[in-house]
C-alpha positions as CSV (number, residue, x, y, z in Angstrom):
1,X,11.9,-8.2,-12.8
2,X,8.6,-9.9,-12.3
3,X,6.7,-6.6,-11.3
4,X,7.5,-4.8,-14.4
5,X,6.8,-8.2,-17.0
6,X,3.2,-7.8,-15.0
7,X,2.6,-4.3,-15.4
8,X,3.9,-4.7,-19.5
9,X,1.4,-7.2,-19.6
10,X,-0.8,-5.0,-18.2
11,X,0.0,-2.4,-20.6
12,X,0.9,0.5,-17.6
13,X,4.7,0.2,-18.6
14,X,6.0,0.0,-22.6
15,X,9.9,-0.2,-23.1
16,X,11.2,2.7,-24.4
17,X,13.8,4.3,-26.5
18,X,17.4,2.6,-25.4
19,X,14.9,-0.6,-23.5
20,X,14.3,1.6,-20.5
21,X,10.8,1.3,-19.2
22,X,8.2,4.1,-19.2
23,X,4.9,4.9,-18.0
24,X,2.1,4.6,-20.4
25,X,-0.8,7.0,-20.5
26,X,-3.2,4.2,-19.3
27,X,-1.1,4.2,-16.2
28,X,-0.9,7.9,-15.2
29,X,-4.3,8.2,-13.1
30,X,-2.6,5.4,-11.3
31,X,0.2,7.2,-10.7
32,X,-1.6,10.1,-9.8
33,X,-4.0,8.7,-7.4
34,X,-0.6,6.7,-5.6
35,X,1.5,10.0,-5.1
36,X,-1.8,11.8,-3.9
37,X,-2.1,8.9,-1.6
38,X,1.4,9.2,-0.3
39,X,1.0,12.7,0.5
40,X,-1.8,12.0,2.6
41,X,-0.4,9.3,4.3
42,X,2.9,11.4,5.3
43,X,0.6,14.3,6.6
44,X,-1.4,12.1,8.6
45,X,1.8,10.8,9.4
46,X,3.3,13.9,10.8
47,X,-0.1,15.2,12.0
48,X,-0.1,18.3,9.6
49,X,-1.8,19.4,7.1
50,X,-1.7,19.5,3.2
51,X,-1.0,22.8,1.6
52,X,-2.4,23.2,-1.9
53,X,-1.3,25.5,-4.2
């Protein structure tokens, strides 16, 4: 559990409804900018190429 005590330090995760943890708004572009990442990664990975719709 230390990761997510960090990142509520941080203020990128907030306890939600029922104590489940959610994303905050600060932490989206994060988000964003890690999945984009991963996509690139696999597609390098599998020497192909990323479709955009």
């Amino acid at each position: 559990m230390h990761a997510i005590d960090w990142a509520v330090e941080r203020g990128w995760i907030a306890y939600g409804p029922y104590n489940q943890p959610e994303i905050t708004e600060r932490a989206w572009p994060l988000c964003v900018a890690l999945m984009a990442a991963l996509v690139l990664v696999a597609a390098y990975i599998e020497h192909g190429t990323v479709i955009v719709p």
